[in-house]
N, C-alpha and C positions, 0 to 999 in steps of 0.2 A: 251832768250825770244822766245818764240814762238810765229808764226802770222798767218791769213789766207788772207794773201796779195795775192798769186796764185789764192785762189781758188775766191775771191773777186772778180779781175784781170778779170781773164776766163770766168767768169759767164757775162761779159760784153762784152767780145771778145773781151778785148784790147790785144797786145802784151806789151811786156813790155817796149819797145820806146815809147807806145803808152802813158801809165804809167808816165813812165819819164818825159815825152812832161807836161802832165797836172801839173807836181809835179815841175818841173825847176828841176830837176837835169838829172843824166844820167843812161842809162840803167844798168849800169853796178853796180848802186846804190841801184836800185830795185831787179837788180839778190840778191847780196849782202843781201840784207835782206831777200826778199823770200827763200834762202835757207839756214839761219840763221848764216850766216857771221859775221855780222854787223846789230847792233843795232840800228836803227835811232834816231836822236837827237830831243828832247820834241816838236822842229819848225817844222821837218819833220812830224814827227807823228801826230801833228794837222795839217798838209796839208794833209797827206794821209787820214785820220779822214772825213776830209772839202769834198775830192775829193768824196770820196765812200758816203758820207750824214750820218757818222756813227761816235757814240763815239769811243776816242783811243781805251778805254777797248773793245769795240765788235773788233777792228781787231788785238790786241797784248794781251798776256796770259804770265805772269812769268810763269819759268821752273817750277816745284813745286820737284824737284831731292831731295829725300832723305824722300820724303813724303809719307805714304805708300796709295799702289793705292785704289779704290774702294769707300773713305770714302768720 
């Protein structure tokens, strides 16, 4: 799944403790997702949703692999 959790993040000048702190979990949660490790669970992703004022779908996107590009 791809997200634009970083660029969300940045745009606000949080660091990603900063992130964590708002979300209860830990940074190493947020690394985790922002560079597409780990998937966050439906509860996380309506808190991260909640945190940035934004639905799931505007900050997480399915891979679309195997889809041909441009269409």
């Amino acid at each position: 799944m791809r997200n634009r959790l970083r660029e969300l993040r940045a745009a606000r000048r949080w660091s990603q403790a900063d992130l964590a702190d708002r979300c209860q979990v830990s940074r190493q949660a947020i690394n985790a997702i922002e560079t597409g490790r780990y998937d966050p669970s439906l509860p996380l992703a309506f808190t991260l949703a909640d945190v940035f004022g934004l639905k799931i779908e505007d900050i997480f996107q399915p891979d679309r692999d195997g889809e041909p590009t441009g269409q």
